[in-house]
Phi, psi and omega in degrees: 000142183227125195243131170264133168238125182241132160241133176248167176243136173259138188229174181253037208249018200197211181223160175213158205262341200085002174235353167074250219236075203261157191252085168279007199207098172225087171237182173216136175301334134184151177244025137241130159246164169255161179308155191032010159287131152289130151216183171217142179314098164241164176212118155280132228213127176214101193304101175272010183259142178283022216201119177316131173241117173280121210263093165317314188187138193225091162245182178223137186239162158080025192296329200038199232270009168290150141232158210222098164220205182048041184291118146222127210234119165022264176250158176249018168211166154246137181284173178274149174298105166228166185056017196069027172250102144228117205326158184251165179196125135282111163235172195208104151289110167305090167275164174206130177281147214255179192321170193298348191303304180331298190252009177303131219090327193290183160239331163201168161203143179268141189258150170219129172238147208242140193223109144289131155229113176241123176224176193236153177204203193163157217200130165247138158319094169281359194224108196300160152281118194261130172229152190241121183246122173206157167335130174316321183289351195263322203277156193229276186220152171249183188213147197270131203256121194237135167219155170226152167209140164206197227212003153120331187242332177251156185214121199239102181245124176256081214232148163207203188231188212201118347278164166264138179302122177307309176298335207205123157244169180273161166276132182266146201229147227227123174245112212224105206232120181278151187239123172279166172261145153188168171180168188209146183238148164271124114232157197262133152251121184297123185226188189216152175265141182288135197249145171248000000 
C-alpha cells in the first residue's frame, strides 16, 4: 500500500481558497510486477493556496526489499495561487521489483510502500472574535465566544469569554488540529509456487 501523510503548519498571516494542498495524481504504471520489473511511481501535487507553501519534504520510505530511486520532481517548491492559476508539482520514482529469491515459493506478495509529505503554509482568519471590553464592576455575567476556521487541512478554534474585564481579561484560549491526507496503493510482486 503506498500512503501519503501530509501535515500542514499554519500561521496567521495570509488567505485561503478552502481546498489548500490538493493530490491530483497517485499512480504507479503498474502495480503488478515480475521479479525485476520496473515501473513508475507519481504524484501530482496542485496548490490552491494563496499565500506561499513550502514542500519540506516529499519522499518515499518503508520500501522493503522494492527499490525506489531515480526521484525526479518539477520543482523543488510550489508557488502560491493567484489570479485563478493554480500551480502544479510533479515527482516520479523508479520502483523496481526485486529478484525471483524474493518471492520464491509464493504466487505473489504485496509490498508496501509509504510517500511522506510534509509541508508548511499559511491562512488568515476571515471572521474576527468578537469581545465585549468592559469594567469589572460592570460585568453581571459573562458567556463563553467561540470561532473555528481552517483553511480545508488545519482547523483552528478560538474561545474566551465575552465581556472581558478591561483590568484582568480572560486568555482566549486557540485549539489547532491538522487534517492528514491520504489514499493508498497496492502493489504485488508476482512469483510461481515451488511445485513438489
Amino acid at each position: 500500500m503506498l500512503v501519503i501523510l501530509a501535515s500542514g503548519c499554519a500561521e496567521n498571516t495570509g488567505t485561503s481558497t478552502g481546498k489548500g494542498l490538493v493530490i491530483n495524481d497517485f499512480s504507479i504504471s503498474d502495480n503488478t510486477l515480475r521479479p525485476n520489473q520496473e515501473a513508475n511511481l507519481q504524484v501530482t501535487l496542485q496548490n490552491y493556496h494563496e499565500r506561499p507553501t513550502t514542500i519540506n519534504n516529499i519522499s518515499i520510505f518503508n520500501e522493503g526489499e522494492l527499490t525506489v530511486d531515480n526521484k525526479q520532481c518539477t520543482s523543488d517548491d510550489i508557488r502560491e495561487a493567484r489570479d485563478g492559476l493554480y500551480p502544479q508539482l510533479s515527482c516520479s520514482w523508479t520502483v523496481k521489483a526485486p529478484g525471483e529469491d524474493f518471492i520464491a515459493g509464493f504466487d505473489s506478495k504485496k509490498t508496501p510502500l509509504k510517500l511522506r509529505l510534509n509541508y508548511s503554509t499559511q491562512f488568515e482568519n476571515q471572521e474576527p472574535l468578537k469581545v465585549n471590553f468592559k469594567e469589572l464592576s460592570e460585568i453581571e455575567r459573562s458567556e463563553s465566544r467561540k470561532i473555528s476556521f481552517g483553511n480545508g487541512e488545519v482547523k483552528l478554534q478560538a474561545e474566551t469569554e465575552s465581556p472581558a474585564a478591561l483590568s484582568k481579561p480572560q486568555p482566549v484560549k486557540i485549539t489547532v488540529q491538522n487534517k492528514d491526507l491520504a489514499e493508498s496503493m497496492e502493489t504485488t510482486v508476482l512469483g510461481s509456487l515451488l511445485q513438489s
